[in-house]
gemmi code that builds the backbone of each chain (N, CA, C; Angstrom):
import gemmi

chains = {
    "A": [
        ("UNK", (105.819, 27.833, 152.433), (105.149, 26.715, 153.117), (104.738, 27.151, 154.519)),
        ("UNK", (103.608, 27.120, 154.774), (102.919, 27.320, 156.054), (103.601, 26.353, 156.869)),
        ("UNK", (103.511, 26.865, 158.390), (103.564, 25.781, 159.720), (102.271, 25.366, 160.151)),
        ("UNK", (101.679, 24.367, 159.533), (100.684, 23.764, 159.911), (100.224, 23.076, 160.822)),
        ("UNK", (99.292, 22.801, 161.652), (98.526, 22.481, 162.597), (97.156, 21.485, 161.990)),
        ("UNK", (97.378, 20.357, 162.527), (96.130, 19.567, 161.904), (95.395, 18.830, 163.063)),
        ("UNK", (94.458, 19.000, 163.580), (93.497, 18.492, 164.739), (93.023, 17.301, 164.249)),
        ("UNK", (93.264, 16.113, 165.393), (92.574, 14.818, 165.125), (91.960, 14.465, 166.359)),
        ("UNK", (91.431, 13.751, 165.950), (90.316, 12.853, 167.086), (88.799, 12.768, 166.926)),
        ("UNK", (88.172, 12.020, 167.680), (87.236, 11.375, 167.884), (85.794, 12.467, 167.768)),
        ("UNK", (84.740, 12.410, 167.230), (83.807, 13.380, 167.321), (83.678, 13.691, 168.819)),
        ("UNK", (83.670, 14.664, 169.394), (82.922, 15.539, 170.651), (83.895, 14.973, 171.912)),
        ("UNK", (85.220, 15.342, 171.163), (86.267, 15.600, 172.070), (86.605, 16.973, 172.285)),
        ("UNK", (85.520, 17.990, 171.314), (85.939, 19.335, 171.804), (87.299, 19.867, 170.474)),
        ("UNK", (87.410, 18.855, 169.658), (89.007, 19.532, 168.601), (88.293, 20.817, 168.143)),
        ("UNK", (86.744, 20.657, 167.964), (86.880, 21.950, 166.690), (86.880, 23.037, 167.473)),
        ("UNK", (86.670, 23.377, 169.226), (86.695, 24.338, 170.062), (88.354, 24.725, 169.910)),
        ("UNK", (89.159, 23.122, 170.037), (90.371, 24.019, 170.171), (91.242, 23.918, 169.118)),
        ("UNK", (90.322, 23.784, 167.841), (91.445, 24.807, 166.556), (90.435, 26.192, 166.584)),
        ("UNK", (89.721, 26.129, 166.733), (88.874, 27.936, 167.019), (89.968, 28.602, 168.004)),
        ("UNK", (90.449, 28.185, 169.593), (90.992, 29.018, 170.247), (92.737, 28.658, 169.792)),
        ("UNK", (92.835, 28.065, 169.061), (94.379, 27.634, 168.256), (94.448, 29.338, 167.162)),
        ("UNK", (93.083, 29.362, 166.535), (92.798, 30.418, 165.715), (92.859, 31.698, 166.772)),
        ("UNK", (92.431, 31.605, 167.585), (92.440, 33.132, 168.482), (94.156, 32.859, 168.862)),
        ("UNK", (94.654, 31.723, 169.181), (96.004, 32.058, 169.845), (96.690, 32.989, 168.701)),
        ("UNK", (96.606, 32.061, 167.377), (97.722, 32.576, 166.717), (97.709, 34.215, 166.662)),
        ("UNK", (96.190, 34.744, 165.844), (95.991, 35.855, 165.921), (96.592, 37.022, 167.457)),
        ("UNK", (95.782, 36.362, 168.127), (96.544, 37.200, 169.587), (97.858, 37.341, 169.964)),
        ("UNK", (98.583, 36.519, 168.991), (100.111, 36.450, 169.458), (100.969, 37.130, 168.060)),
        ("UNK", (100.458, 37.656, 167.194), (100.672, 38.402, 166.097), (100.983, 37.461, 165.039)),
        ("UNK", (100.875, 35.365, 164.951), (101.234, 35.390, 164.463), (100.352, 35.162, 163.245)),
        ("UNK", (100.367, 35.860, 162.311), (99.021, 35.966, 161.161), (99.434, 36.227, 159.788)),
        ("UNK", (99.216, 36.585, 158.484), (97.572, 35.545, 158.605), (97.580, 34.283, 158.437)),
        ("UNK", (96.346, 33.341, 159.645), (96.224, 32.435, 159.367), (95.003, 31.967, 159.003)),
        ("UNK", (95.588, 30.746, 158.349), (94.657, 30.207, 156.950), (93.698, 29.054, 157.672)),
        ("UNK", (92.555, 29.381, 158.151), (91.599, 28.155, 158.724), (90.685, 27.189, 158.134)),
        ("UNK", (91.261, 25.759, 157.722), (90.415, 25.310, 156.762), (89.374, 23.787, 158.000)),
        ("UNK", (88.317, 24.066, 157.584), (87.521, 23.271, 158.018), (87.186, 22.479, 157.032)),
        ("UNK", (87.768, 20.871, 157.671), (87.949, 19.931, 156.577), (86.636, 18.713, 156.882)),
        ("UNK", (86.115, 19.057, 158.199), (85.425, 18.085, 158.374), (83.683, 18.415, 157.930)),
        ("UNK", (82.866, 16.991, 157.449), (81.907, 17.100, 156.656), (80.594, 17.884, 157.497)),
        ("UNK", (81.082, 17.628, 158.544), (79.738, 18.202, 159.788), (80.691, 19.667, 160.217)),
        ("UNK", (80.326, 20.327, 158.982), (81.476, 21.536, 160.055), (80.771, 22.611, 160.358)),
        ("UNK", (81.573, 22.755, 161.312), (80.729, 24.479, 162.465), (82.078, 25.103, 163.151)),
        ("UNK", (83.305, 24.754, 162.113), (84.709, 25.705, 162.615), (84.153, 27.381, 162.715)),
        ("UNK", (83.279, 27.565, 161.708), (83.138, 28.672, 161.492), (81.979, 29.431, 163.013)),
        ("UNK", (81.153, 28.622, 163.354), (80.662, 28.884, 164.590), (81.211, 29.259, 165.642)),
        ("UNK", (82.470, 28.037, 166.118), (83.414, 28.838, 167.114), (84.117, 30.116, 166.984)),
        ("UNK", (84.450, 30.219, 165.874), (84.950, 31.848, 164.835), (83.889, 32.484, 165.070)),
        ("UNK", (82.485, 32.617, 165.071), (81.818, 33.405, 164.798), (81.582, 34.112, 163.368)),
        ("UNK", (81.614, 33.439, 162.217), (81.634, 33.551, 160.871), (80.911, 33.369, 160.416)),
        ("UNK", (80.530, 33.775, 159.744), (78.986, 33.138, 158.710), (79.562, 32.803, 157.456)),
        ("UNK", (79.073, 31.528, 156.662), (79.868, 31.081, 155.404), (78.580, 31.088, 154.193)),
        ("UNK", (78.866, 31.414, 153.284), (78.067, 31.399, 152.254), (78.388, 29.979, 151.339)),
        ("UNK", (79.568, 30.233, 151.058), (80.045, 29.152, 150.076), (81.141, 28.098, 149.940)),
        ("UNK", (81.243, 27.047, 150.068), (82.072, 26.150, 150.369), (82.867, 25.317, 149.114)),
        ("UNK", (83.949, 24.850, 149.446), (84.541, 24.276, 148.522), (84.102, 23.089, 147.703)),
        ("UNK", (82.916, 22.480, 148.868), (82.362, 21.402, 148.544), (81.498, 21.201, 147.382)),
        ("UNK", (80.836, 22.798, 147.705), (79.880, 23.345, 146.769), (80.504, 23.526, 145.088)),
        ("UNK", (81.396, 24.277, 145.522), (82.429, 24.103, 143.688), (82.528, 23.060, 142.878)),
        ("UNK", (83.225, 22.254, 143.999), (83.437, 21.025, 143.393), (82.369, 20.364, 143.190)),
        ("UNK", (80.946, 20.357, 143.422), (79.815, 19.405, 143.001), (79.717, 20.311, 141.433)),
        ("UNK", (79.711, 21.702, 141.504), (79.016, 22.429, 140.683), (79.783, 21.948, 139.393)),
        ("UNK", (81.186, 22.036, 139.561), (82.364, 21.333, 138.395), (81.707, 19.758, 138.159)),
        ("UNK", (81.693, 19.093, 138.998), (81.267, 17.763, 138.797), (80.397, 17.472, 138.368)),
        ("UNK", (78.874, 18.365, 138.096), (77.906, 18.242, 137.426), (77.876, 19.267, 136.196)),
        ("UNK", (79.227, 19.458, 135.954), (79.625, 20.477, 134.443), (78.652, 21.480, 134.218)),
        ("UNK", (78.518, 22.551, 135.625), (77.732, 23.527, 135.604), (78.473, 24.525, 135.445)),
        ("UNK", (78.994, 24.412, 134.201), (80.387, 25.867, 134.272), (79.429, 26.519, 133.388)),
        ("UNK", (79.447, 28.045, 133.282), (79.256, 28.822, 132.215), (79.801, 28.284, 131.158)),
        ("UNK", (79.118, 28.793, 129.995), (80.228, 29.007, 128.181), (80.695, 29.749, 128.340)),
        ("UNK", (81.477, 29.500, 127.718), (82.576, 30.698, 127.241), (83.811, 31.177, 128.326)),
        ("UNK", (83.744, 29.584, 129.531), (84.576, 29.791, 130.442), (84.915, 28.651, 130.425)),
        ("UNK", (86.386, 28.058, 130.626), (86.993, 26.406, 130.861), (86.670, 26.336, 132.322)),
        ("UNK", (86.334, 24.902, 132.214), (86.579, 24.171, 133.703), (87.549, 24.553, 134.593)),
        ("UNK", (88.570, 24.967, 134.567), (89.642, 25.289, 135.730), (89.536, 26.465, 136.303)),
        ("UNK", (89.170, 27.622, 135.101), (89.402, 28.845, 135.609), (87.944, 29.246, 136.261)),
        ("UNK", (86.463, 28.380, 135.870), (85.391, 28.323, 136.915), (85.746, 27.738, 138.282)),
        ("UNK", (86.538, 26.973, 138.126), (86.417, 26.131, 139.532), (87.548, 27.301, 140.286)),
        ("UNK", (88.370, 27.968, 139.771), (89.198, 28.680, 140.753), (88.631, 29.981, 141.274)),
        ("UNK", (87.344, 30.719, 140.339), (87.050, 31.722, 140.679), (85.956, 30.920, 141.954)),
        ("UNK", (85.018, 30.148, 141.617), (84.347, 29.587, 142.613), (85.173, 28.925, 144.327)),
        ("UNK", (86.673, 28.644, 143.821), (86.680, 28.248, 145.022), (87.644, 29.813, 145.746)),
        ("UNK", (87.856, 30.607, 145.171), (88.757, 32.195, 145.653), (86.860, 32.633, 146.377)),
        ("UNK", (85.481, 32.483, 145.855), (84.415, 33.021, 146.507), (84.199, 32.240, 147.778)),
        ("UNK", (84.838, 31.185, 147.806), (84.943, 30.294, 149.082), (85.524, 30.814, 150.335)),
        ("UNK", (86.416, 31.533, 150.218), (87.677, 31.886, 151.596), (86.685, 33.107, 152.269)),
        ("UNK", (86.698, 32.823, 153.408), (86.085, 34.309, 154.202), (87.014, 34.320, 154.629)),
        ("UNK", (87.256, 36.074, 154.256), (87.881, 36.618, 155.439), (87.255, 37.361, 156.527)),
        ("UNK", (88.723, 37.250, 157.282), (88.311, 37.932, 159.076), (89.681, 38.528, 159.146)),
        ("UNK", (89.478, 39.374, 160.657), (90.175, 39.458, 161.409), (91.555, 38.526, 161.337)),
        ("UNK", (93.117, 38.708, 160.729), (94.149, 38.168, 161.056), (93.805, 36.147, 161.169)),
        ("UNK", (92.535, 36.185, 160.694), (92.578, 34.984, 159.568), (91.879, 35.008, 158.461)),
        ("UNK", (91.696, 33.749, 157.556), (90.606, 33.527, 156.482), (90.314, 32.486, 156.909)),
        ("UNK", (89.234, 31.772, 156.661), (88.692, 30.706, 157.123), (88.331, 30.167, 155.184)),
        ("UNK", (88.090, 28.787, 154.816), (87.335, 27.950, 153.937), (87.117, 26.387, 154.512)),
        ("UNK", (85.742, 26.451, 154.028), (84.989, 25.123, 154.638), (84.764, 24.360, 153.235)),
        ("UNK", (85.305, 23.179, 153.582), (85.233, 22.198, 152.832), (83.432, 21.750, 152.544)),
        ("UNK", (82.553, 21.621, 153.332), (81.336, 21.675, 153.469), (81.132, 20.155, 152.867)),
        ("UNK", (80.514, 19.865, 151.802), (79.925, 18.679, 151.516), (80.849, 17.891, 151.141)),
        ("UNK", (80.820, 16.376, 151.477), (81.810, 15.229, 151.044), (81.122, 15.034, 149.577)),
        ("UNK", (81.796, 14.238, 149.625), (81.508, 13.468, 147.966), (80.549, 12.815, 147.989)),
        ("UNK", (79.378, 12.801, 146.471), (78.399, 12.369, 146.406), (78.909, 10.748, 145.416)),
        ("UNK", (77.752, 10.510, 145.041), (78.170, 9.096, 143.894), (78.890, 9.984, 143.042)),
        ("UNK", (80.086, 8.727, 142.464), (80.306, 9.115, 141.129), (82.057, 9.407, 141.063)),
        ("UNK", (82.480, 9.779, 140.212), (83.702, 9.848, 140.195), (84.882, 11.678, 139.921)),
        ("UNK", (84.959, 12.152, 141.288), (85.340, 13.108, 141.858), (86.867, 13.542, 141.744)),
        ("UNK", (87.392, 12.716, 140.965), (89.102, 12.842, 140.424), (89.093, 14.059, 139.955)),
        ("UNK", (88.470, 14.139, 139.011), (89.210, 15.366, 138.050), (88.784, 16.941, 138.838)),
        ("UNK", (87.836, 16.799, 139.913), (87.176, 17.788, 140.473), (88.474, 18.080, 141.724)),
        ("UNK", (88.480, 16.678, 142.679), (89.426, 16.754, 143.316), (91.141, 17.275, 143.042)),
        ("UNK", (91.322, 16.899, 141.602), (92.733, 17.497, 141.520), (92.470, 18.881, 141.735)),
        ("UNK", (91.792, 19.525, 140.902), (91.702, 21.068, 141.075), (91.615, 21.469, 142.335)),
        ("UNK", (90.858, 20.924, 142.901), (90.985, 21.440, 144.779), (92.296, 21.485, 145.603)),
        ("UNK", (92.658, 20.462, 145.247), (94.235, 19.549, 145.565), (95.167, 20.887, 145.324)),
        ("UNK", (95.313, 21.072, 144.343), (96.357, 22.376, 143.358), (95.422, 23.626, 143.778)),
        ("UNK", (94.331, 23.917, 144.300), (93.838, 25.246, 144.561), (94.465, 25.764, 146.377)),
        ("UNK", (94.361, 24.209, 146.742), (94.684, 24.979, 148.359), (95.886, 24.557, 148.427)),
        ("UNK", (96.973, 23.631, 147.425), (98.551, 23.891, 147.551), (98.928, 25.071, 147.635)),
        ("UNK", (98.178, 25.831, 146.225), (98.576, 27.194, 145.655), (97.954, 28.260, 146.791)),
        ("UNK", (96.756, 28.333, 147.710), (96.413, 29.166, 148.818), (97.343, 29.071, 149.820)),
        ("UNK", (97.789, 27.505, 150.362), (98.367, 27.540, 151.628), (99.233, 28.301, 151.340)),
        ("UNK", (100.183, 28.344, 150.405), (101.351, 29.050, 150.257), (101.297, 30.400, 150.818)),
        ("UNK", (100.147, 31.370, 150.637), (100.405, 32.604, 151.146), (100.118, 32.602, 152.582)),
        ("UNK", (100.113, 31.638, 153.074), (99.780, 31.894, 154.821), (100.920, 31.625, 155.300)),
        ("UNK", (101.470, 32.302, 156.718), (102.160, 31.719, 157.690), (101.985, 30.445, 158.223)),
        ("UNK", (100.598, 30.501, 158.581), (100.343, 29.247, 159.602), (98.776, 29.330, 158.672)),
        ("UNK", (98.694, 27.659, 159.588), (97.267, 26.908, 158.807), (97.099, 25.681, 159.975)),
        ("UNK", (95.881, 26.160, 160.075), (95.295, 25.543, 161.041), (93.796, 24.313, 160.805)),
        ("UNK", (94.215, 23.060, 160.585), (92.779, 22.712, 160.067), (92.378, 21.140, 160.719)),
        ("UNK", (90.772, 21.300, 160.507), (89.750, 20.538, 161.654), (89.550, 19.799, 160.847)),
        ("UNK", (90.072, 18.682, 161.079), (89.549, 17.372, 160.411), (88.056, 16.618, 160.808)),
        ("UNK", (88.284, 15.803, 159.979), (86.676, 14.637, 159.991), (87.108, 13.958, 161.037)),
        ("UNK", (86.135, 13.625, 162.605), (85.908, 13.047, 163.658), (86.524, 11.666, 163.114)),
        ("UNK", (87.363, 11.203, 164.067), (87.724, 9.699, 163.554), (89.119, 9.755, 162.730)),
        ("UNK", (89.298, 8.716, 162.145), (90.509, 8.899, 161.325), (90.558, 9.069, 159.791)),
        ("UNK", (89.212, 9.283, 158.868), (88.938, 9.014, 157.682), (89.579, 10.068, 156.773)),
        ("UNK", (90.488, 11.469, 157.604), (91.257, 12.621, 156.993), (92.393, 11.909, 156.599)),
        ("UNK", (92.834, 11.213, 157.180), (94.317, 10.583, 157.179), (95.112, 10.540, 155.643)),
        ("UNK", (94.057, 9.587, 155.431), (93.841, 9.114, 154.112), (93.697, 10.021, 152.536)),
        ("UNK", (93.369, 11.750, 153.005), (93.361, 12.329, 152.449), (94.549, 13.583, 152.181)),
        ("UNK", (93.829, 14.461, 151.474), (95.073, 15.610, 151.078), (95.677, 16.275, 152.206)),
        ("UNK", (94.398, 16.680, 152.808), (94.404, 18.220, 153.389), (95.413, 17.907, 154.868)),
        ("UNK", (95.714, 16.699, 155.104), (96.608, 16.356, 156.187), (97.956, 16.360, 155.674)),
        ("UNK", (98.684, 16.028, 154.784), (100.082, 16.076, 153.859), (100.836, 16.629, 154.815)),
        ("UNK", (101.724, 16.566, 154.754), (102.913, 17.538, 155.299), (102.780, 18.506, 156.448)),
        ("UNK", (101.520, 18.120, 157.467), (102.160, 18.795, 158.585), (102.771, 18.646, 159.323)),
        ("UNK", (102.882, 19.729, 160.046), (104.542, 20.081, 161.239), (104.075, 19.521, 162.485)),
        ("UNK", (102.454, 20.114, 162.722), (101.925, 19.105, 164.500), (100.567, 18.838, 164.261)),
        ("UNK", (100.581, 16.994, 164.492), (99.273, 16.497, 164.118), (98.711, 16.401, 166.114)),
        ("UNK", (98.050, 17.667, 165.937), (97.351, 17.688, 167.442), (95.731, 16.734, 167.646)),
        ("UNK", (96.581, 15.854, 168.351), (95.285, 14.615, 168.696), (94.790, 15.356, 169.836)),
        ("UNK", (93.359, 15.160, 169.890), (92.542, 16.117, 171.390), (91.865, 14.664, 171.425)),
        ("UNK", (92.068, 14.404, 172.608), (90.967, 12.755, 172.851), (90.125, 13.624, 175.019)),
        ("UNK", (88.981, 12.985, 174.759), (88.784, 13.213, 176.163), (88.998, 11.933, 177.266)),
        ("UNK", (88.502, 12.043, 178.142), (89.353, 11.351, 179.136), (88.824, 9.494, 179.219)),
        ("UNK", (87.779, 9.738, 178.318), (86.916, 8.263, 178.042), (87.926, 7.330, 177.544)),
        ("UNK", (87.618, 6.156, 177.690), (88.447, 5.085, 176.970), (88.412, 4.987, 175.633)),
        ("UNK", (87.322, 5.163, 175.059), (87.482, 4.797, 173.391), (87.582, 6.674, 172.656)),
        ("UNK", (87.876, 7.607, 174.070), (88.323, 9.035, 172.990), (89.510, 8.375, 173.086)),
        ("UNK", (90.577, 8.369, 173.616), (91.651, 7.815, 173.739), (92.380, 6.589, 173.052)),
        ("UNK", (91.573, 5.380, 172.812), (91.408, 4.901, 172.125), (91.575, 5.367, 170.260)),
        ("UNK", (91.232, 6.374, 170.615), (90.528, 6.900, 168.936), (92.089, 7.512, 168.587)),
        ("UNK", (92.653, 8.345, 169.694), (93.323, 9.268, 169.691), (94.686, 8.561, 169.695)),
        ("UNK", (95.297, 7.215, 170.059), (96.053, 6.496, 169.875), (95.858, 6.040, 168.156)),
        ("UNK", (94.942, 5.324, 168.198), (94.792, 4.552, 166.780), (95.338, 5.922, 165.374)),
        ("UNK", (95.186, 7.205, 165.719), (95.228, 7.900, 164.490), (96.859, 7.603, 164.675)),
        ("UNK", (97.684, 7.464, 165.605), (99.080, 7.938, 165.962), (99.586, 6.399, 164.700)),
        ("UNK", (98.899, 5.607, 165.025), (99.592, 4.214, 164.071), (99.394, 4.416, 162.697)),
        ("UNK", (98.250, 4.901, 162.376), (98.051, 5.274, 160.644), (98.947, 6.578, 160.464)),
        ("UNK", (99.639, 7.013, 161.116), (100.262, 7.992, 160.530), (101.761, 7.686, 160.196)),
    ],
    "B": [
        ("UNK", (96.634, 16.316, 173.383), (96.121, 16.984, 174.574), (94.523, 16.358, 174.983)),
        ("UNK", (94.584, 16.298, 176.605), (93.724, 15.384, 176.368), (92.426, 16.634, 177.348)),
        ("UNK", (91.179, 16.597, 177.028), (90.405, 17.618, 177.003), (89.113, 17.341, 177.771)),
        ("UNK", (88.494, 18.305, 178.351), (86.859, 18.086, 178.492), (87.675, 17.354, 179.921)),
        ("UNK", (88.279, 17.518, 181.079), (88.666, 16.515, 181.661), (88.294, 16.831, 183.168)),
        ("UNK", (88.350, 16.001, 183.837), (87.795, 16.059, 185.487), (89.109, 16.254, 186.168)),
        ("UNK", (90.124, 16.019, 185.721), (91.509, 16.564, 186.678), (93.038, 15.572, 185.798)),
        ("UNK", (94.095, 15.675, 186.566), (94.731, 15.188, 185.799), (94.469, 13.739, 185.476)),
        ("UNK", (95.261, 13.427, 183.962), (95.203, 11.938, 183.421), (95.947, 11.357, 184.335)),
        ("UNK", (95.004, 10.436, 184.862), (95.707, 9.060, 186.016), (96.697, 8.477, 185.388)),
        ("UNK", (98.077, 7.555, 185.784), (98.853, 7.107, 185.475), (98.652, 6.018, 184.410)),
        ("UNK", (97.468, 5.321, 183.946), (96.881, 4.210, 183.000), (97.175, 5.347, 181.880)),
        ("UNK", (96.413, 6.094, 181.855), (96.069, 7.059, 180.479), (97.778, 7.171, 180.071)),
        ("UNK", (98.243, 8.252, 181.127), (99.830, 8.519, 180.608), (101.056, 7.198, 179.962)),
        ("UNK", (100.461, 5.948, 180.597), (101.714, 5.094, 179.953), (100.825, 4.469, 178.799)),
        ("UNK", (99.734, 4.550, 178.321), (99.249, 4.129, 177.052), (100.020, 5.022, 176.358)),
        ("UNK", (99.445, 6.414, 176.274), (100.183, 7.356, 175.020), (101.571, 7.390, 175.415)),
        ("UNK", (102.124, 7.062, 176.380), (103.649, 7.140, 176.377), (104.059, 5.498, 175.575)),
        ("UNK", (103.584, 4.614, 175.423), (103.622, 3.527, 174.777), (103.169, 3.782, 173.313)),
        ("UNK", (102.533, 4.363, 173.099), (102.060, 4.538, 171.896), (103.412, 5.274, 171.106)),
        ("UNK", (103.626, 5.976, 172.148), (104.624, 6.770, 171.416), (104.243, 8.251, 171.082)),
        ("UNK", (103.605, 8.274, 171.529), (103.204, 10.085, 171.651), (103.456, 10.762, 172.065)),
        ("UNK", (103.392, 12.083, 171.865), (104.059, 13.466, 173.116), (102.740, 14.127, 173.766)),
        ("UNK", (102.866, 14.242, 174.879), (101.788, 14.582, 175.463), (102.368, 15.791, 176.236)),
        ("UNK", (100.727, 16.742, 175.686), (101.442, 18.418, 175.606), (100.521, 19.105, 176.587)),
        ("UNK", (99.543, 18.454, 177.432), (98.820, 18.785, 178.665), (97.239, 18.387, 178.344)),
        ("UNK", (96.441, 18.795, 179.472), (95.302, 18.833, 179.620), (95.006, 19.915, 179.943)),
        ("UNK", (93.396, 19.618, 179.012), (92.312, 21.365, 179.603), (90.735, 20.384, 180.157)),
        ("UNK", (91.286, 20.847, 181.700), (89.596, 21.120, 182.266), (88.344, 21.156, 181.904)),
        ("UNK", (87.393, 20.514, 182.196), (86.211, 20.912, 182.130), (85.571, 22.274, 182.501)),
        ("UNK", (85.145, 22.722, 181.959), (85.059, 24.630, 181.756), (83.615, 24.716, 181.399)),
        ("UNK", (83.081, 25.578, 182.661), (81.665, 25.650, 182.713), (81.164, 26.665, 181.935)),
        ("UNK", (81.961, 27.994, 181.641), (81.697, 28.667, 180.861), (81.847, 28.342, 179.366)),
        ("UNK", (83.050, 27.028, 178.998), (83.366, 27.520, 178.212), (81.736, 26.428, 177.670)),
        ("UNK", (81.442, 25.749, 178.206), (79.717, 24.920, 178.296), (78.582, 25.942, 177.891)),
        ("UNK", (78.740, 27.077, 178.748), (77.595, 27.446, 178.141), (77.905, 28.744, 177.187)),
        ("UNK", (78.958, 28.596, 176.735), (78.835, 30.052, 175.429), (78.614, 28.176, 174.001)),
        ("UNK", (78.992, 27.860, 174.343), (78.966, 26.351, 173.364), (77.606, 26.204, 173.223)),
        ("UNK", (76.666, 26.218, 174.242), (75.384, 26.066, 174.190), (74.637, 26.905, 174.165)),
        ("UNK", (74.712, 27.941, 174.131), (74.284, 29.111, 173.742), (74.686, 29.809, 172.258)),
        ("UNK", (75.219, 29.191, 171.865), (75.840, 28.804, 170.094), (76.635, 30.327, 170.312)),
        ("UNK", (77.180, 30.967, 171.063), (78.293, 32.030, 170.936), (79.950, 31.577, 170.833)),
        ("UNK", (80.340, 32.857, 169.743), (81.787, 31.845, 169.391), (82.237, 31.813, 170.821)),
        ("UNK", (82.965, 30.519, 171.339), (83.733, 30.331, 171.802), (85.459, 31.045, 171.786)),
        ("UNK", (85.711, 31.851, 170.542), (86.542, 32.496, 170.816), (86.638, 33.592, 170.953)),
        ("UNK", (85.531, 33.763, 171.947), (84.818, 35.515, 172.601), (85.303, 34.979, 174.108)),
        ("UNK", (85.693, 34.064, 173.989), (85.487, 33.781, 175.811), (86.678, 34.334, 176.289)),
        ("UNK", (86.721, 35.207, 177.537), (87.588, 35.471, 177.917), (89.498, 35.152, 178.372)),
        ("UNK", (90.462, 35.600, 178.141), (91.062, 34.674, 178.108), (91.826, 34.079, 179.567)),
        ("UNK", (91.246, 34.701, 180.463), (91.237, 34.386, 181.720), (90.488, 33.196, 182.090)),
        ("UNK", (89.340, 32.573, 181.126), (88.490, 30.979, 181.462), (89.762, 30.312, 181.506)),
        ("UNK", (89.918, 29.678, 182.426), (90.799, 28.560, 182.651), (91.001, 27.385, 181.289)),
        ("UNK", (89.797, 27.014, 180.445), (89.873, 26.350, 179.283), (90.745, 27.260, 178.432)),
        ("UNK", (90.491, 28.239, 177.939), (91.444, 29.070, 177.574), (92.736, 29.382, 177.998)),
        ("UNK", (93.169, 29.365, 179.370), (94.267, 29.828, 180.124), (95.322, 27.953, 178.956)),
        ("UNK", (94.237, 27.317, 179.623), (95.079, 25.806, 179.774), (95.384, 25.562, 178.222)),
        ("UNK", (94.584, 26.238, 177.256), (94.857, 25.572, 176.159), (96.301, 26.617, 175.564)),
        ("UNK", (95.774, 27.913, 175.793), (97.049, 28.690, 175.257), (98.613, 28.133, 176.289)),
        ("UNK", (98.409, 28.064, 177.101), (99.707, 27.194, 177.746), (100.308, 26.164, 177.368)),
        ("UNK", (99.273, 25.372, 176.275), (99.560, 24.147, 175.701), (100.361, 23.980, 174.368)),
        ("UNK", (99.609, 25.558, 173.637), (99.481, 26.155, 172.302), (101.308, 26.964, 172.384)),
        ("UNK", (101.610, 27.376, 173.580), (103.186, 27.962, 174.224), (104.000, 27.077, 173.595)),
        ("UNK", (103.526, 25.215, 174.712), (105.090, 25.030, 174.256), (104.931, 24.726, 173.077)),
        ("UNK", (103.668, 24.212, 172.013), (104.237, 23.820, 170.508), (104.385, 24.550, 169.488)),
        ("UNK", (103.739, 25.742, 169.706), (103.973, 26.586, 168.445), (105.230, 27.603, 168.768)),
        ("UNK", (106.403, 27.590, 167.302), (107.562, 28.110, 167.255), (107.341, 29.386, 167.194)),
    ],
}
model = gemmi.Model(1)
for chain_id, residues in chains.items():
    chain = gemmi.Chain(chain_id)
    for i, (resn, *xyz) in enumerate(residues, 1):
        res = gemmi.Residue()
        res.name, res.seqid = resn, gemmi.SeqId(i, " ")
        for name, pos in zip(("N", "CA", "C"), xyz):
            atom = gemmi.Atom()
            atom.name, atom.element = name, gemmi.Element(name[0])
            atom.pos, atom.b_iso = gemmi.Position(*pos), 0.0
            res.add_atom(atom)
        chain.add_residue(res)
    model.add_chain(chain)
structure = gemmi.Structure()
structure.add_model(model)
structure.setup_entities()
């Protein structure tokens, strides 16, 4: 089980700058590898990294959801090779971007597999570091579960602060 | 941590999140550099680690990570 790190708050409080330099701390301080997942739908984690992403998890999961698997391959073991083409690596991390939210329609059976793909990834990391959706609408989801420090970044405005309190009660 | 900031959180800010019930693990500065590698779309974690945004956040990043 990773020591996880989960960034909350308000859009353009600056969180996704500081899980990028959360990502340089760990690395700079030997402690590695860490696992960087960019969970939010507008994401550019990979910008502050300096990464270029080809393929996203989001992307899998539509491709499963519109039963674009090859023949002669089951649904699970497409969706796992598609989401293992997802992870970039770097430097003393990997980064995967969640990329597109959910379209119409019903995303269960797509979502479990994701659910059980990054249980089964986090496991090989030390640490995991990940940028949630602006606001509180992660809460509610997987990729927040069981972490160790839910780091609220609010700026000095009344309603970042605001924002940055309110996640502390849903949790 | 509260961010992007003009100097320390005035005493209003600190007894909200101390009411709330939160731990409050510092502030990082408004950082002119760290403005324009942001706007100049360069990673931000090229920036030196002497920028004070950097200084303040790894100081922050000290006391919580084990």
């Amino acid at each position: 089980m990773p020591f996880s790190i989960a960034m909350a708050g308000k859009g353009g409080t600056g969180k996704t700058t500081m899980a990028g330099l959360l990502v340089k701390y760990l690395t700079t301080h030997n402690k590695t590898p860490v696992l960087a997942v960019d969970a939010d739908a507008n994401a550019n984690l990979n910008e502050v990294l300096g990464v270029a992403v080809t393929d996203t998890l989001g992307d899998a999961r539509e491709e499963m959801k519109k039963g674009q698997v090859p023949s002669g391959m089951t649904k699970d073991i497409f969706m796992d090779m598609r989401m293992q083409q997802a992870i970039i690596e770097h430097d003393g991390f990997d980064l995967v971007v969640m990329g597109q939210p959910e379209g119409a329609g019903c995303y269960c059976a797509a979502n479990s597999l994701l659910a059980g793909f990054l249980e089964k990834l986090t496991d090989n990391y030390p640490y995991l570091v990940m940028d949630n959706e602006a606001g509180m609408e992660h809460i509610s989801r997987l990729t927040t579960r069981d972490v160790d420090i839910l780091l609220i970044v609010a700026d000095a405005s009344r309603r970042g602060l605001q924002a940055g309190l309110r996640i502390n009660d849903l949790v | 941590m509260i961010n992007q900031a003009k100097g320390e959180p005035p005493p209003q800010v600190m007894a909200l999140i101390a009411e709330a019930g939160l731990d409050y693990v510092g502030t990082v500065l408004e950082d002119e550099t760290l403005y324009e590698f942001d706007l100049e779309g360069k990673p931000t974690i090229e920036m030196p680690l002497e920028t004070p945004a950097v200084a303040s956040a790894f100081a922050i990043f000290d006391k919580i990570i084990t």
